[in-house]
N, CA and C atoms as a LAMMPS dump frame, in Angstrom:
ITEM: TIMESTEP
0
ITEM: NUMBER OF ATOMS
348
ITEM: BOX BOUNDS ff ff ff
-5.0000000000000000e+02 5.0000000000000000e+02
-5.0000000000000000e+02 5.0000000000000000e+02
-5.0000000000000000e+02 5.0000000000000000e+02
ITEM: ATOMS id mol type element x y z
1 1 1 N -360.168 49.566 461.915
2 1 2 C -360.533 49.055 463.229
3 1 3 C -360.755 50.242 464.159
4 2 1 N -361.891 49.891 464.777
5 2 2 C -362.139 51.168 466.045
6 2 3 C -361.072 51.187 466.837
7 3 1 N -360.863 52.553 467.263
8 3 2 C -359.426 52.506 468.607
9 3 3 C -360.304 52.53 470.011
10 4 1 N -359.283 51.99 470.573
11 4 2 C -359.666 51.872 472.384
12 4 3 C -360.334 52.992 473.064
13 5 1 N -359.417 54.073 472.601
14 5 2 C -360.487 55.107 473.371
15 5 3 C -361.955 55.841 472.914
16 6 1 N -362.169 55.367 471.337
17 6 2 C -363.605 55.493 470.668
18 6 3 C -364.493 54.388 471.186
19 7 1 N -363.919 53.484 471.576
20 7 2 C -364.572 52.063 471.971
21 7 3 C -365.505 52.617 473.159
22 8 1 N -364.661 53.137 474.04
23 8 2 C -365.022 53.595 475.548
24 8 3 C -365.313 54.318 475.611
25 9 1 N -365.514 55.694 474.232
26 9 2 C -366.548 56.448 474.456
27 9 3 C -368.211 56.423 474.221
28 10 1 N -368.025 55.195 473.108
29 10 2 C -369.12 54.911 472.193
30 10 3 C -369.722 54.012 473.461
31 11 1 N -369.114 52.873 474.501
32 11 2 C -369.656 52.163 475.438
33 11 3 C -370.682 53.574 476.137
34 12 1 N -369.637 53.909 477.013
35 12 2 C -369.912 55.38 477.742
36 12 3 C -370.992 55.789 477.671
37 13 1 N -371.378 55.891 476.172
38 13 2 C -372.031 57.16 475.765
39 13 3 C -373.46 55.764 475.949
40 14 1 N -373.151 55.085 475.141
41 14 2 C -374.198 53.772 475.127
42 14 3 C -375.288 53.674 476.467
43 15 1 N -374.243 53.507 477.791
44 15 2 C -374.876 53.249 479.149
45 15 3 C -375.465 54.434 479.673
46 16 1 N -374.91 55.728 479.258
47 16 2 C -375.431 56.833 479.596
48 16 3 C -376.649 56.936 479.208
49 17 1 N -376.694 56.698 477.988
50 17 2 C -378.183 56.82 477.126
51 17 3 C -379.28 55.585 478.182
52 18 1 N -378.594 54.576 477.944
53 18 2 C -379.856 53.578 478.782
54 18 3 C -380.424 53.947 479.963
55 19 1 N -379.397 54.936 480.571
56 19 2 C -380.009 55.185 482
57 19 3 C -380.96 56.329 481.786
58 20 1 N -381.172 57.296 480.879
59 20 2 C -381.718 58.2 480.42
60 20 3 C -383.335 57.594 479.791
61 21 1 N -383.035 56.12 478.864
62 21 2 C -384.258 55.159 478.424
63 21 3 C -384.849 54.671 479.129
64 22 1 N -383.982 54.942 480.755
65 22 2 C -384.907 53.772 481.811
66 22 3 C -385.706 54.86 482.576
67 23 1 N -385.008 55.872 482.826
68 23 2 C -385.8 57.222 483.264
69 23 3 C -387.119 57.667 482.334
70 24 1 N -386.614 57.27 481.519
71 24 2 C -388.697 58.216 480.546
72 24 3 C -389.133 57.014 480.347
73 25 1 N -388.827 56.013 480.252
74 25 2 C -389.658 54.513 480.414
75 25 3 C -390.256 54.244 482.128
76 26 1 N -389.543 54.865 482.982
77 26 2 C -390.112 55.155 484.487
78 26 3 C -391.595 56.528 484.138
79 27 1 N -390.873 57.378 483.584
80 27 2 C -392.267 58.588 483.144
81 27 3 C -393.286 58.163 482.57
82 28 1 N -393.239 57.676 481.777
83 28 2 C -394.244 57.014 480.664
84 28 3 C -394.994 56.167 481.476
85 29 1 N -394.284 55.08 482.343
86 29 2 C -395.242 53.929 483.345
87 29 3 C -396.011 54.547 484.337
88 30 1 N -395.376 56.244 484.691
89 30 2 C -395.959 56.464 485.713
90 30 3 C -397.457 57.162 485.187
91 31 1 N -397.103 57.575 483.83
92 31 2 C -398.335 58.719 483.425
93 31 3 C -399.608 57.704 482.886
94 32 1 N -399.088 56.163 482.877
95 32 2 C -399.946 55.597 481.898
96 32 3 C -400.159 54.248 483.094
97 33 1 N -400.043 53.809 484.316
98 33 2 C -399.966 52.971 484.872
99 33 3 C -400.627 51.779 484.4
100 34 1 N -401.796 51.705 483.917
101 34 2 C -402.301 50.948 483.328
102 34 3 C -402.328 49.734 482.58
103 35 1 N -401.377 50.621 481.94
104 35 2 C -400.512 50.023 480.278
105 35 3 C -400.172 48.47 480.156
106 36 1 N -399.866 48.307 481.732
107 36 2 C -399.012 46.963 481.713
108 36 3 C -397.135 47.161 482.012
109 37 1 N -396.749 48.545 481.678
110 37 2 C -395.642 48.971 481.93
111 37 3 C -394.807 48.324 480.3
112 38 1 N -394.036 48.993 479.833
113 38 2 C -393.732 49.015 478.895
114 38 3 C -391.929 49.073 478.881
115 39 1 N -391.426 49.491 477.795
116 39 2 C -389.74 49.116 477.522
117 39 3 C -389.779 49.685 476.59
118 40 1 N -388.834 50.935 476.902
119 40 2 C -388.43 52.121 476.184
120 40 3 C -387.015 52.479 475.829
121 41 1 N -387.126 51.862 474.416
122 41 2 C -385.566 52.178 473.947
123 41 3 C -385.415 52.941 472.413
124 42 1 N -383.967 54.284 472.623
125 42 2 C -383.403 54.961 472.19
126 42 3 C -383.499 53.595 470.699
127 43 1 N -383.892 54.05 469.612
128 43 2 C -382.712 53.64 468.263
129 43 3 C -381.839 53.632 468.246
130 44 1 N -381.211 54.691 468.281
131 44 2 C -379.851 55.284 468.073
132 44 3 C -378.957 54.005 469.207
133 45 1 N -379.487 53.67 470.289
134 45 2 C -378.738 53.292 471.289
135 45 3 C -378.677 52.535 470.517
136 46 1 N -379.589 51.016 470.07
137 46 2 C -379.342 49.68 469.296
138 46 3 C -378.526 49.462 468.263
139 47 1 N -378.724 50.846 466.987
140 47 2 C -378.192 51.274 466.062
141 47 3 C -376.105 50.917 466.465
142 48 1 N -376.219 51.88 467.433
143 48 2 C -374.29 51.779 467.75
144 48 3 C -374.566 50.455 468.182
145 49 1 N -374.495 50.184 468.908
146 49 2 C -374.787 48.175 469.136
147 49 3 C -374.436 47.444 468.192
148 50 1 N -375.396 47.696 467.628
149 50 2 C -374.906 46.467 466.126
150 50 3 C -373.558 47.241 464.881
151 51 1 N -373.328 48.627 465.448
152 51 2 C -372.583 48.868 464.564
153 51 3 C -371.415 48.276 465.085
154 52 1 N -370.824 48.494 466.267
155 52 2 C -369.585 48.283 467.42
156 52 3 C -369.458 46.876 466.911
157 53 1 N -370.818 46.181 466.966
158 53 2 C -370.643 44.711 467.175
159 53 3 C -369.905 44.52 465.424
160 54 1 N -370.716 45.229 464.375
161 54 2 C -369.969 44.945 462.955
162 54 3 C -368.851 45.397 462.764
163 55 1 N -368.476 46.158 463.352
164 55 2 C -366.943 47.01 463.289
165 55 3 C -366.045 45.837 464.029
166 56 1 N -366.102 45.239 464.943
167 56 2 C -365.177 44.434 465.531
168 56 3 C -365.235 42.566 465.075
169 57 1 N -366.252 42.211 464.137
170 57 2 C -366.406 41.051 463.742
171 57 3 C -367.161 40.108 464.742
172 58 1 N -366.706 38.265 464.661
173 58 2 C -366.763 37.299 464.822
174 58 3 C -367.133 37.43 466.556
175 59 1 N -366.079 38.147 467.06
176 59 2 C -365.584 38.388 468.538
177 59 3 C -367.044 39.439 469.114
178 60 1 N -367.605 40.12 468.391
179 60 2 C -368.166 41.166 468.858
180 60 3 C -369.492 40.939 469.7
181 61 1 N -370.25 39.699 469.86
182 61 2 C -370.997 39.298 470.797
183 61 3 C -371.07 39.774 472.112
184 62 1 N -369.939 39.85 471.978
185 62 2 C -368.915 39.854 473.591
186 62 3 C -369.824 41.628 474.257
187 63 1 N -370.312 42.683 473.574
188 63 2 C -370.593 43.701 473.072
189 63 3 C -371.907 43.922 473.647
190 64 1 N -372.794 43.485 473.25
191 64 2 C -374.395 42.552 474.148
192 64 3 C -374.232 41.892 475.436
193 65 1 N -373.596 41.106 475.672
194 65 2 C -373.467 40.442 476.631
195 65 3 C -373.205 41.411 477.715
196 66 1 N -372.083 41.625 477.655
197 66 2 C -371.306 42.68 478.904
198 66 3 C -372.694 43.93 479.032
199 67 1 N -372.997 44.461 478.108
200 67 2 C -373.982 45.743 477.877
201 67 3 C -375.21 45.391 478.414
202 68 1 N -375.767 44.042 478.2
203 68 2 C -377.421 43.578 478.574
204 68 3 C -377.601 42.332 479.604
205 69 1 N -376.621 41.308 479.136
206 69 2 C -376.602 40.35 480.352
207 69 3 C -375.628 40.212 481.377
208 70 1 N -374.599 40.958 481.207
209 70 2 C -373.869 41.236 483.023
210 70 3 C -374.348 42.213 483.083
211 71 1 N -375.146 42.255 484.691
212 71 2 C -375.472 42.589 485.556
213 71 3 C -374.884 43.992 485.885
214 72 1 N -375.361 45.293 485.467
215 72 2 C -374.865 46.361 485.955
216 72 3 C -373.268 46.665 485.122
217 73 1 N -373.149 46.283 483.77
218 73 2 C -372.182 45.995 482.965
219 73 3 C -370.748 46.622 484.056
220 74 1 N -369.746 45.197 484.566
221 74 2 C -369.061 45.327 484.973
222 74 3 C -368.837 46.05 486.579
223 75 1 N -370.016 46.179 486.819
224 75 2 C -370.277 47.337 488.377
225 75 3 C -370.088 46.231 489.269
226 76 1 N -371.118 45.233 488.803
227 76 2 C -371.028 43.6 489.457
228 76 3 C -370.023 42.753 488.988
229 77 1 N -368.982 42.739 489.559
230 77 2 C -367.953 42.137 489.434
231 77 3 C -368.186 40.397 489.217
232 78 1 N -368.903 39.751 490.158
233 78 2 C -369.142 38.43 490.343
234 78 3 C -370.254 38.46 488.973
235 79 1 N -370.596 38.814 488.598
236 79 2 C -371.384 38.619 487.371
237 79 3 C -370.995 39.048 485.783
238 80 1 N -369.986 39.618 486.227
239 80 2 C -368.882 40.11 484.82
240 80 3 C -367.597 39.095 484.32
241 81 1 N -367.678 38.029 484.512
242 81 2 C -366.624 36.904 484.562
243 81 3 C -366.762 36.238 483.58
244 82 1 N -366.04 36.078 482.796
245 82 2 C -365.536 34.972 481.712
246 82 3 C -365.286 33.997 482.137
247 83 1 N -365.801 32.223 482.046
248 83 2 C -365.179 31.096 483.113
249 83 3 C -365.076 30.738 481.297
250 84 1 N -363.223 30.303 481.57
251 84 2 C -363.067 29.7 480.08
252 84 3 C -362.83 28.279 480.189
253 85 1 N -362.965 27.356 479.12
254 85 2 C -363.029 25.976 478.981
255 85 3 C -361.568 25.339 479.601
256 86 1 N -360.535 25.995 479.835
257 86 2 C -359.609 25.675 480.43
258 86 3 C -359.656 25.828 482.249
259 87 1 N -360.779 26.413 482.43
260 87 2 C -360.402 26.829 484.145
261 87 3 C -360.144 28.242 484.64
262 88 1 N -359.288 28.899 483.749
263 88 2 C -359.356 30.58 483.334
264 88 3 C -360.002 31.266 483.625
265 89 1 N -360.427 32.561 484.683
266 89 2 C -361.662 33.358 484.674
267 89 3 C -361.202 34.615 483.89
268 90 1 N -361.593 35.353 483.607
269 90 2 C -361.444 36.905 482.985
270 90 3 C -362.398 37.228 483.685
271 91 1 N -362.318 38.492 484.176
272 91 2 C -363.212 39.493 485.225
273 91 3 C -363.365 40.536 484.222
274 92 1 N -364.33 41.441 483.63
275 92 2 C -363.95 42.752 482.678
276 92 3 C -364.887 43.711 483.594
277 93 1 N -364.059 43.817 484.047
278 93 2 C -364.411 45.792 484.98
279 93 3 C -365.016 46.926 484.181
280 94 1 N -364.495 46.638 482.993
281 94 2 C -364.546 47.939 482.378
282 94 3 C -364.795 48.017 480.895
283 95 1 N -365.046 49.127 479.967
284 95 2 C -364.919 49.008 478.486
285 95 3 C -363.636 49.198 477.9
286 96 1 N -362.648 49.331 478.43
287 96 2 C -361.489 49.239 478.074
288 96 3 C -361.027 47.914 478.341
289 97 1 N -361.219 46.786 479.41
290 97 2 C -360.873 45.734 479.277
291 97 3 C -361.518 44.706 478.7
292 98 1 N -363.098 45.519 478.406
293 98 2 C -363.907 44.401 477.232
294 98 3 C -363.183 44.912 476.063
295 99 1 N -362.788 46.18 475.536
296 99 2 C -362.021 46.667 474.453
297 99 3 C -360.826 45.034 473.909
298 100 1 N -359.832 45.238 475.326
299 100 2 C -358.492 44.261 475.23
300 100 3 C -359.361 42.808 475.261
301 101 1 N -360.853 42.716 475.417
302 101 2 C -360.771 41.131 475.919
303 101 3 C -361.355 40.608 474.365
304 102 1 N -362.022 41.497 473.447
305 102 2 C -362.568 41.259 472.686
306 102 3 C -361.352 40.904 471.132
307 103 1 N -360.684 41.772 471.85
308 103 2 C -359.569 41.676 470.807
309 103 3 C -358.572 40.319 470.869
310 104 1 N -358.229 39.514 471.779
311 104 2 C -357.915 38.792 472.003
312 104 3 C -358.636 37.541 472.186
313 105 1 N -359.642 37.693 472.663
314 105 2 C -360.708 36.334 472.753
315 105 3 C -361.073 35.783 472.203
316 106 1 N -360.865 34.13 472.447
317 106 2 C -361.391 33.116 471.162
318 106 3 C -362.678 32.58 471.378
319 107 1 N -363.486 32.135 472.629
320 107 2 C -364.18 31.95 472.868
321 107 3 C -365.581 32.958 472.446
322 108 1 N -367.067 32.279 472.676
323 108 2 C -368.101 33.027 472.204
324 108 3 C -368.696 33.411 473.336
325 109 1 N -369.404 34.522 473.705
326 109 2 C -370.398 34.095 474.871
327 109 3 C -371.28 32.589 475.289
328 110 1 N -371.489 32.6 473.868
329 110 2 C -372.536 31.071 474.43
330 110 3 C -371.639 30.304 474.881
331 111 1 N -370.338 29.783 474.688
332 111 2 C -369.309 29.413 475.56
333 111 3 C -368.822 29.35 476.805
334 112 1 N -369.036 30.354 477.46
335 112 2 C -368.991 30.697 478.424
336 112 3 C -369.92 30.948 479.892
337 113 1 N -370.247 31.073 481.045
338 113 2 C -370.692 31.088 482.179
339 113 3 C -370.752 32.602 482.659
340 114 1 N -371.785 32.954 482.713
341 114 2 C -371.912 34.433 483.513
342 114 3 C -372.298 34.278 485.027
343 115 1 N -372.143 33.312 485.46
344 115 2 C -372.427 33.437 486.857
345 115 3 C -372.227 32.506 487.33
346 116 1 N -371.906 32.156 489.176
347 116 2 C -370.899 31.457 489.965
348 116 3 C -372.523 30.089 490.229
């Protein structure tokens, strides 16, 4: 099993890279305007993605979600929320508390509500 603090470097390193994919995907639109504008992504970035997600199993959805569909992964608080079938919210701030939430969580994303 991956440990907590490889988790949060491999996240880390993950978001770092995207902001770097969104910067030469900004270069590229600007040199080629034309194009239609395009979407420029690292391998390597997707590659750890699906590895993180196979390294942690069943639970690992959770992995995508936080990374592509909350909003500014965790920056946006109101859009980083777990609403669970009991009433329950989970807030995950961070890759250390998607680390603890993934490990514990029974629920799937499709389960769940990303926004108020």
């Amino acid at each position: 099993m991956i440990t907590r603090p490889t988790f949060i470097a491999l996240i880390d390193a993950i978001q770092r890279q995207r902001e770097q994919d969104e910067a030469i995907e900004g270069h590229i639109n600007a040199l080629m305007p034309d194009s239609g504008g395009g979407i420029f992504i690292t391998p390597l970035r997707e590659e750890l993605v699906d590895l993180l997600e196979a390294e942690l199993g069943s639970q690992s959805d959770w992995i995508s979600w936080w990374l592509w569909d909350a909003p500014k992964a965790g920056k946006n608080l109101e859009s980083s929320v777990v609403h669970h079938e009991d009433g329950r919210r989970t807030v995950i701030r961070d890759a250390g508390e998607l680390y603890d939430f993934i490990r514990t969580a029974t629920p799937t994303p499709s389960d769940s509500t990303t926004s108020y």
